[in-house]
C-alpha positions as CSV (number, residue, x, y, z in Angstrom):
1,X,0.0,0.0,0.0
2,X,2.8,2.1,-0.2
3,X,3.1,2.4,-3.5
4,X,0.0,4.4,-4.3
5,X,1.2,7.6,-2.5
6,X,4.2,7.4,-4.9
7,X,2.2,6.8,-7.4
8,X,0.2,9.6,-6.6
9,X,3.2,11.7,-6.6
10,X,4.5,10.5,-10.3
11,X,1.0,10.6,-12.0
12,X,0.6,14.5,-11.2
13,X,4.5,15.2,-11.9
14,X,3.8,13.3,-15.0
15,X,0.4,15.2,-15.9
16,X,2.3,18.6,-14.9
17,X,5.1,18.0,-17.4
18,X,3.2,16.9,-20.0
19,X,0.9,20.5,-19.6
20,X,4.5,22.3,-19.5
21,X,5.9,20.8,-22.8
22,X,3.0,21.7,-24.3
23,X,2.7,25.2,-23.7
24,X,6.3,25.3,-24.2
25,X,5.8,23.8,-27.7
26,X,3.2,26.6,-28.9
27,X,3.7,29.1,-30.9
28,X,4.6,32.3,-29.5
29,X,2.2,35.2,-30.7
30,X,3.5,38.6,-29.4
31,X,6.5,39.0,-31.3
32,X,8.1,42.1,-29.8
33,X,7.4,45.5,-32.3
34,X,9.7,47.8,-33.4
35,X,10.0,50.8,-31.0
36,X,9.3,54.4,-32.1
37,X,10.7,57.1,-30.4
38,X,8.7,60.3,-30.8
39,X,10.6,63.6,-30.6
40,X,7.5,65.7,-31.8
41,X,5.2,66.6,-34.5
42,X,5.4,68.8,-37.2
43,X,2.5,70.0,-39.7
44,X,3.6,69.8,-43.7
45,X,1.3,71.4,-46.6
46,X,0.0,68.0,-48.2
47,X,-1.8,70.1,-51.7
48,X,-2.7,73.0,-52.9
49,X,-5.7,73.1,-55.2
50,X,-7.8,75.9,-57.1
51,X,-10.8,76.4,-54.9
52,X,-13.0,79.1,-56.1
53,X,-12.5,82.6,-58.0
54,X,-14.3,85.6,-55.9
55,X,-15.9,88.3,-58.7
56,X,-16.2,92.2,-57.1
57,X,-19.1,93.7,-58.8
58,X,-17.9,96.4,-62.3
59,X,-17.1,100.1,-61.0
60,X,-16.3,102.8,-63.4
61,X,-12.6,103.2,-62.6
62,X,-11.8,106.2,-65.6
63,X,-14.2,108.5,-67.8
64,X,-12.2,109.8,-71.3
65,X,-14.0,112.4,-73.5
66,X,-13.0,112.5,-77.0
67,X,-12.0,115.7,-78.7
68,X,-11.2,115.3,-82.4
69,X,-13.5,115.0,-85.1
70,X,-12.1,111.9,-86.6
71,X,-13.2,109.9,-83.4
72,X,-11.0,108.6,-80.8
73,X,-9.7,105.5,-80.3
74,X,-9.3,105.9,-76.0
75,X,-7.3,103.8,-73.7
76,X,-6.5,103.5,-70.3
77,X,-4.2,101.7,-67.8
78,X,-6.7,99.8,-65.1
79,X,-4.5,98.7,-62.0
80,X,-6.5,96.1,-59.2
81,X,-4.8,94.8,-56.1
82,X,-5.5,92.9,-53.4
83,X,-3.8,91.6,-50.1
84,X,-3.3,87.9,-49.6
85,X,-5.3,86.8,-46.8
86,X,-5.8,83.0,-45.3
87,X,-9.2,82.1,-43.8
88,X,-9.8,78.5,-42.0
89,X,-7.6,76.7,-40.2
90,X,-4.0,77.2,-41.0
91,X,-1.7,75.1,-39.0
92,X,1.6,75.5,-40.9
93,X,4.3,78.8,-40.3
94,X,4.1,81.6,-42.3
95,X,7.5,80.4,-43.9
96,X,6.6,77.4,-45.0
97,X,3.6,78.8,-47.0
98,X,5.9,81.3,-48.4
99,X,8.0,78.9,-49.3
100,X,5.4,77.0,-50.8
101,X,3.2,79.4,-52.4
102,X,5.6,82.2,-53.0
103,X,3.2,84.7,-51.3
104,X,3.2,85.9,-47.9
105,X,-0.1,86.7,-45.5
106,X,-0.3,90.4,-45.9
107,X,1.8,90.9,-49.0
108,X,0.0,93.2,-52.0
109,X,-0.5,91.8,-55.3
110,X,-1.5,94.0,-58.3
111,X,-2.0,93.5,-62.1
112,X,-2.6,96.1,-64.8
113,X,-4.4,95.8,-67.7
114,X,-4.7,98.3,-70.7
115,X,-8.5,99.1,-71.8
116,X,-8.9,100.5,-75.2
117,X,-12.4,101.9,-76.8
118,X,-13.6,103.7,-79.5
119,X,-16.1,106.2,-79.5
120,X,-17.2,109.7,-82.2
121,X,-16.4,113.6,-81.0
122,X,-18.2,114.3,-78.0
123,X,-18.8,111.1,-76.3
124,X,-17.0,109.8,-73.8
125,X,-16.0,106.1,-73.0
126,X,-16.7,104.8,-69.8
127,X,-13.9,102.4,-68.4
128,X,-15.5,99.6,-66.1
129,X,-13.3,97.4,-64.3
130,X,-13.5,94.4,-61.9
131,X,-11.3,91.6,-60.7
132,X,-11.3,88.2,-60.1
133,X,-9.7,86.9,-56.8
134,X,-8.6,83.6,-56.8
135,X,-8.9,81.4,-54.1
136,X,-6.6,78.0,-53.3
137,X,-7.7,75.5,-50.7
138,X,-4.5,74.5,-48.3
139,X,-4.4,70.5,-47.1
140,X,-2.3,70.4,-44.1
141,X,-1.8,67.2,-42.5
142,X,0.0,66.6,-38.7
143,X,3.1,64.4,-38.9
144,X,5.0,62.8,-35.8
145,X,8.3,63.1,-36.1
146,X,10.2,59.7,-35.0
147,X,13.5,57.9,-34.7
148,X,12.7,55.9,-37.7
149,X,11.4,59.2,-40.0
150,X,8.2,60.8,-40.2
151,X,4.4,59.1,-39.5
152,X,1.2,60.9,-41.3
153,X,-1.6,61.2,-38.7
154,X,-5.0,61.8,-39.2
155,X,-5.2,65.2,-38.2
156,X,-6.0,67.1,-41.1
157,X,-6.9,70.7,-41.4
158,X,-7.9,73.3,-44.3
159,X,-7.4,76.9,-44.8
160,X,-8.0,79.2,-47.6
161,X,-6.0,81.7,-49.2
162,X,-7.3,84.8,-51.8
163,X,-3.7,84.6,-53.4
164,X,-4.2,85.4,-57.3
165,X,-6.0,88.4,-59.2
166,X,-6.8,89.0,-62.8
167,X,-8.2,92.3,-63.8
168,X,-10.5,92.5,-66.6
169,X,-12.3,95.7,-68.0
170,X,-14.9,97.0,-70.0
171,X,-15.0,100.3,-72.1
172,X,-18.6,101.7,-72.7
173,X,-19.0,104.7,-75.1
174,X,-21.6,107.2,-73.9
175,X,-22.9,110.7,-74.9
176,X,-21.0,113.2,-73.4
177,X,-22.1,113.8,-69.8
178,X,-24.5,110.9,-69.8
């Protein structure tokens, strides 16, 4: 009767090592992954696309009365500006869109445009004018900045910048005075 203790005893060591070999024998699922070390995050312009052109309503920038009898053939030299201005969310530095665009937030932008009409003696030539304003659309998108290069996030953000003009013009002959 003394066997069955030890008997027992070498069953469970028996039942335990079989257990043990078998986990040991599986495979093993959590492979270490590579380690990023994040020293901060930067925002990068990802596109800039045409967006929209803004119209400003006609004004009558120049009158011109013609004087000789042969008629006139009238011209004059329309200049429009505007000042570059971002609307939305802009996340970037000034320098980078600068460097990207070639404009700056603030800077002046003209463009001239000659008008020529032709009206009789006596009437006068009205000189309309109006611009166009065109608008981009900025994609910005957040990067993290890591020991093994840079990681696009999904943080994305949009701004808006009135950054291009083209002038345009109309002459109009009228009767003088009217």
């Amino acid at each position: 009767m003394k066997w069955k203790p030890l008997f027992a005893v070498l069953l469970g060591l028996l039942i335990v090592g079989v257990r043990a070999g078998s986990a040991a024998a599986a495979p093993i699922h959590n492979q270490p992954k590579p380690q990023y070390v994040i020293y901060g995050k930067e925002w990068k312009i990802d596109g800039v696309y045409y967006y929209a052109s803004k119209y400003t309503p006609e004004q009558v920038v120049a009158i011109e009365t013609c004087d000789s009898s042969a008629g006139c053939a009238l011209s004059e030299n329309i200049k429009e500006c505007i000042i570059v201005t971002v609307s939305g969310d802009l996340e970037v530095n000034a320098f980078v869109l600068k460097e990207k665009l070639g404009v700056s937030i603030g800077q002046q932008i003209c463009r001239s445009i000659t008008c020529t009409g032709f009206c009789k003696y006596g009437e006068e030539i009205w000189f309309w004018a109006n611009k166009d304003i065109i608008v981009k659309k900025i994609v910005q998108r957040e990067y993290l900045i890591t020991n093994h290069g840079e990681i696009a996030t999904s943080n994305v953000a949009y701004a808006y910048i009135d950054m291009g003009i083209v002038a345009h013009c109309r002459p109009e002959s009228h009767p003088q005075g009217g």
